[in-house]
N, C-alpha and C positions, 0 to 999 in steps of 0.2 A: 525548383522554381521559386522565382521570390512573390513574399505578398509583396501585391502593389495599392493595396490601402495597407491606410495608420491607423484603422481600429476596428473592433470586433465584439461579438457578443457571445454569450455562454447561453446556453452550453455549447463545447464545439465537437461535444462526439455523443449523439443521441442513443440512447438503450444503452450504453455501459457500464457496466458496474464497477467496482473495485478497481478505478486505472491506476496504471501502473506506466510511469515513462523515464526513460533514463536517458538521458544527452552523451554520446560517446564521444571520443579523441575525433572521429572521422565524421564530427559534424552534422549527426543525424538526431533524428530522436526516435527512441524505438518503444513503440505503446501495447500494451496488452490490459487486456479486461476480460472480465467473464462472460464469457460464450457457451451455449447451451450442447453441450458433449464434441466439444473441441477445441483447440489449444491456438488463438491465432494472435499470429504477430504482424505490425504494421509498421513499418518503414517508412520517414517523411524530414524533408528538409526545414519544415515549418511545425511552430510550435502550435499555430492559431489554426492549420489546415490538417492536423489530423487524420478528420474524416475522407480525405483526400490521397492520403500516403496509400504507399505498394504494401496489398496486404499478401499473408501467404497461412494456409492452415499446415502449422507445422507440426503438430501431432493430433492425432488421433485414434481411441484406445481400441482397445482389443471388445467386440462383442461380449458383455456378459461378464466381465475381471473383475478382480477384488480392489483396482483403480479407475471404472469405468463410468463411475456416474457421478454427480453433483462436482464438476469441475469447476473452482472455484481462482478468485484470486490468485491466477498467475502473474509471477516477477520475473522479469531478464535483467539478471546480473553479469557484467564482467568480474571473472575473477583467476587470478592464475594464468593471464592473457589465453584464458578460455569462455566460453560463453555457456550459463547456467540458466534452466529455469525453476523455479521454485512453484509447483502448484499444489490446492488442496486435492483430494478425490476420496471415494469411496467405492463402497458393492451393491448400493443400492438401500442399503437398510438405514439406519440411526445415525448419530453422533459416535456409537461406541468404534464403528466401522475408519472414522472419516481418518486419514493420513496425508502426510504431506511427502508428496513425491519430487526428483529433481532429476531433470535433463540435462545433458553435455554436448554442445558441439564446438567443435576444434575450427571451424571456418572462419576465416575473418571478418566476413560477412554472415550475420547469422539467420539469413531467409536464404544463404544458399546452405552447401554442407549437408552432413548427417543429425539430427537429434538423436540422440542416446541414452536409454533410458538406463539410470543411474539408482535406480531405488527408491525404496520408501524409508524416510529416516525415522531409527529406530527412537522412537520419543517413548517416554515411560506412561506418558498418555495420550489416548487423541488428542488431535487437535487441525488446525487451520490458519491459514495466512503465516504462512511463513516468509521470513526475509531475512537477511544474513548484514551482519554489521562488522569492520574491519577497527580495532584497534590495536595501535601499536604490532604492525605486520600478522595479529592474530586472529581467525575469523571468529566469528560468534554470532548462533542462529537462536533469532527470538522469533516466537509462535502465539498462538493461544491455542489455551490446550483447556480441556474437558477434564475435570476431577470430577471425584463424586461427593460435589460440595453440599450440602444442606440448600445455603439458601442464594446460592450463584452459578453461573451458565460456564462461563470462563474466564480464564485470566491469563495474563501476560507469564509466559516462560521464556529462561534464557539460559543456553548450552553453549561451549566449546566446541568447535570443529577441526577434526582433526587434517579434511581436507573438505572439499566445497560439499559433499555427500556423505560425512561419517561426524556423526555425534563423538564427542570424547569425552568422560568426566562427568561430574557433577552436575545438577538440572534443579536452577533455582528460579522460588513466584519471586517476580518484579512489584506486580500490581494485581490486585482486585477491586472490582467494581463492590467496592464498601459506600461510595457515595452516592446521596439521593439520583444526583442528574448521570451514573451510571447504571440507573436501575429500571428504568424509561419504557415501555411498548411492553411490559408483563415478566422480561428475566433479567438480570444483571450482568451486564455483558463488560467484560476488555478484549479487545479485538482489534485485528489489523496494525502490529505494532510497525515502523518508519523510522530512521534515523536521521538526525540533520546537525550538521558537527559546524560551531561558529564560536569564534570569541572563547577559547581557551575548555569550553563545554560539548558534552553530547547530550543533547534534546530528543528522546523518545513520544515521538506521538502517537498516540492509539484511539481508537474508537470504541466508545463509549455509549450503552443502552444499545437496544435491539434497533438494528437496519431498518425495518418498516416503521419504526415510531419516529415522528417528525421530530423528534428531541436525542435521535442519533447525535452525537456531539465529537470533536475531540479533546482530549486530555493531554496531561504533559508530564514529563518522568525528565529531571535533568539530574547530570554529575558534570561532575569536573573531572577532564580528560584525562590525568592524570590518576583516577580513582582505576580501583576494579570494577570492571563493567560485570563481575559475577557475584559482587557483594550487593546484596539487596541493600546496605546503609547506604550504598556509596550514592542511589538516587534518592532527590527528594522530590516526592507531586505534588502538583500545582492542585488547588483545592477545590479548585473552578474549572469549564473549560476553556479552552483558551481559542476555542473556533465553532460556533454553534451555525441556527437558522435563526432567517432573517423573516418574522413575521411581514414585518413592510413589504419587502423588497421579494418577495414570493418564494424563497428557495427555504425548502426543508429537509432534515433529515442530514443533511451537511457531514460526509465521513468518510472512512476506508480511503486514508489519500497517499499522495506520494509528493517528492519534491524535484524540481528541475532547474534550471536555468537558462537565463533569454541566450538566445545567438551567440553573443559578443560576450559570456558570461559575467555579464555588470549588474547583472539584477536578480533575484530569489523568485521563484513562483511556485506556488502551490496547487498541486492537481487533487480532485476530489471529486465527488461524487454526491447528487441530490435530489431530491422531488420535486415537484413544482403545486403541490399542495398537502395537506395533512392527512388525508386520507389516501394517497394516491398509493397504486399498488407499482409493489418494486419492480416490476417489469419496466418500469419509465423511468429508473436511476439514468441520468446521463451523466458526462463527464464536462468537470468546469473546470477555468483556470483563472487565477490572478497570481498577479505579482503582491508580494508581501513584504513588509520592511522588518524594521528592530530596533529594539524599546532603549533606550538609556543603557538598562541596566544590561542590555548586552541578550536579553531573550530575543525572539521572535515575537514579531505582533503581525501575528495575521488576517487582523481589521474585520469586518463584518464580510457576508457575501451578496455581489451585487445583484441585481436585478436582470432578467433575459432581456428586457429593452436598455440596459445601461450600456454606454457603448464605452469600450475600454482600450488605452492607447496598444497596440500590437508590442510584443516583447523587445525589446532594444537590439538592432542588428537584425530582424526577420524584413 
């Protein structure tokens, strides 16, 4: 169904955390966030109506499993003209527990068919928020993963994949939260790593400082396309972030995003996730969106975040 207004305001999907939307060939956009011990995926023609698409709970774990609790940051990937999802979980106990698990299903539609549970990828540490990045026909899954660092929580890792579910090779840090404004709400976090491929670069975004600190942020990691995406020289970070919170404008906490595009694919948008005050508790993460441009020099400029009373034009072609 088409929107029939030309504007809208954020948040457009209340309570979710860590959204996740990807735009397919078949014109849809298919959304996942974190939900409290189950895996749900939501189907919708519109990028502004979210909260409206055909929802369906497509997994749900086993009573009591060593992947049954703290289900985090699911992603649906196409890949291998198969449909993947990538989520965190655990047994209930710590960090040391937490794994990143991935489903299969073969349907072309992926709210019908089977989900297939595909394993937990063998990572040489814990970790969380995984997403899988494609260059040059080769996959590659970056995570944040758990060391037993002194004086940080996590950081950015990046492996080979052999296929959409098998680590291959070698398992290199991208990035640590070595920067003040990565060190925010009491631990030093990199998290939730995102890829966005433009203008001859790959741009890694990730989030930055602890989720409930209003100083949540993201950060930036770029190479040039033709580099190895497994050589940590091959990126250089931005030393700042490049997408914070907007005191004015009421939104906090501003992180864990993803990227998409409008309808008629002519325009960038950024999904994410934020508070609506400094103290507020992360049960209120909802899901926002804007459209985002690009600076001269060929990066992304994704502007400040608007206000819940700001009324913003509807995506190009919805």
């Amino acid at each position: 169904m088409l929107n029939n207004t030309t504007t809208f305001c954020n948040p457009i999907v209340a309570n979710a955390a860590d959204p996740w939307v990807l735009k397919h060939t078949d014109g849809c956009y298919y959304f996942m966030s974190t939900q409290p011990g189950f895996l749900e995926l939501t189907k919708s023609s519109s990028l502004t109506r979210l909260a409206e698409g055909r929802k369906k709970t497509i997994w749900s774990p086993e009573p009591g499993g060593p992947y049954s609790y703290n289900m985090w940051a699911p992603e649906i990937h196409y890949l291998n003209n198969k449909w993947y999802i990538y989520y965190t979980a655990n047994d209930g106990g710590g960090d040391d527990s937490r794994r990143l698990c991935v489903l299969e299903n073969e349907n072309s539609d992926p709210l019908e068919g089977e989900w297939i549970w595909k394993g937990a990828l063998k990572t040489p540490v814990p970790g969380l928020d995984g997403t899988v990045m494609t260059v040059r026909n080769q996959l590659y899954f970056l995570y944040a993963g758990y060391g037993h660092f002194p004086d940080y929580g996590s950081a950015i890792y990046i492996a080979q994949m052999a296929d959409p579910w098998t680590l291959t090779g070698e398992h290199n840090l991208l990035t640590a939260p070595t920067l003040s404004w990565e060190k925010q709400g009491g631990m030093a976090i990199n998290e939730g790593p995102v890829t966005l491929y433009r203008n001859g670069r790959i741009f890694l975004i990730y989030s930055a400082s602890t989720t409930w600190s209003e100083d949540y942020a993201l950060g930036m990691l770029t190479m040039d396309e033709d580099a190895d995406p497994m050589d940590p020289s091959s990126w250089q970070k931005s030393m700042q972030p490049v997408f914070r919170k907007s005191s004015e404008n009421g939104v906090y906490a501003t992180g864990h995003n993803s990227f998409t595009r409008s309808p008629d694919d002519t325009e960038d948008w950024i999904v994410f996730h934020a508070l609506p005050a400094p103290d507020s508790d992360t049960s209120v993460r909802s899901t926002r969106i804007q459209k985002f441009g690009w600076n001269p020099d060929g990066t992304p400029d994704f502007g400040i975040p608007w206000s819940d009373t700001h009324r913003l034009p509807v995506p190009s072609g919805e």
